[in-house]
N, C-alpha and C positions, 0 to 999 in steps of 0.2 A: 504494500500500500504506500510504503515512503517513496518510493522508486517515482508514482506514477504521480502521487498528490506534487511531485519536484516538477515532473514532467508538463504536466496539466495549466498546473496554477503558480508554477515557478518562475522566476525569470530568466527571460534567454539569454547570457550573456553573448553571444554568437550576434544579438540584435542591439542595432545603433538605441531605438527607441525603449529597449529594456519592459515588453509588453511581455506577458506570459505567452502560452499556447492557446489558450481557450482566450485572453485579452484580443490578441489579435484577429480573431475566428471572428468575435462578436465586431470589433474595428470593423472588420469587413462586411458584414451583414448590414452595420449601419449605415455604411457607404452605397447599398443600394437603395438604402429606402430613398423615396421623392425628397425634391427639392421642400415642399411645402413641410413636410415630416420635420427635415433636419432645419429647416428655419425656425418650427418650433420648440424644439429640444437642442439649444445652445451648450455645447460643453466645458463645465464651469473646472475653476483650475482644483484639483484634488480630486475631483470626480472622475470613479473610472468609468472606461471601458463597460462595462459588466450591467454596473447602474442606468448607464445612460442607454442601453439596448432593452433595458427592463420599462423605462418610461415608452420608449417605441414602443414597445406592447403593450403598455397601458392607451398609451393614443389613440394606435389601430383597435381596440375592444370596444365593443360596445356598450354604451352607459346602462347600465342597469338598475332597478330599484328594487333590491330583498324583503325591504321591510317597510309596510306604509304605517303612517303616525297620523288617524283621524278617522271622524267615520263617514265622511261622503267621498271618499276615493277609494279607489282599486284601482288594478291593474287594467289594461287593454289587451290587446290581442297578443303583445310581446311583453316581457319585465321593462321592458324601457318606455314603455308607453302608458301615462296614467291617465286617467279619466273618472270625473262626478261620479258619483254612484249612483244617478239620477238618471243618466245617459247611456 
């Protein structure tokens, strides 16, 4: 397990930018997502790699509501869609 958690999530000295293996993997994943994506996830100094392809996936999900709080709403046809309970 030590061998691989070196491998994985270690740093490459071999690399200028000193990104792990799974750092660089997710660098790149982000570089595909759209222009609009990466205009709205700015990456901040200390912030890695890792984090910042985690909010990507928060972007791209869709908003959801688990738990409604009243009693004239519910849900709609999806969790992200709420409506009167009148309606």
């Amino acid at each position: 397990v030590s061998l691989t958690c070196k491998t994985l999530g270690g740093k490459r000295a071999s690399d200028g930018d000193g990104l792990s293996l799974v750092e660089e993997a997710v660098r790149r994943l982000f570089e595909c997502a759209s222009e609009w994506e990466r205009s709205c996830l700015r990456k901040n100094p200390g912030e890695g790699w890792i984090e910042l392809f985690r909010h990507l996936m928060m972007l791209r999900s869709k908003l959801t509501f688990d738990q409604l709080v009243g009693s004239n709403i519910k849900h709609g046809e999806e969790r992200s869609i709420i409506r009167a309970a009148g309606q």
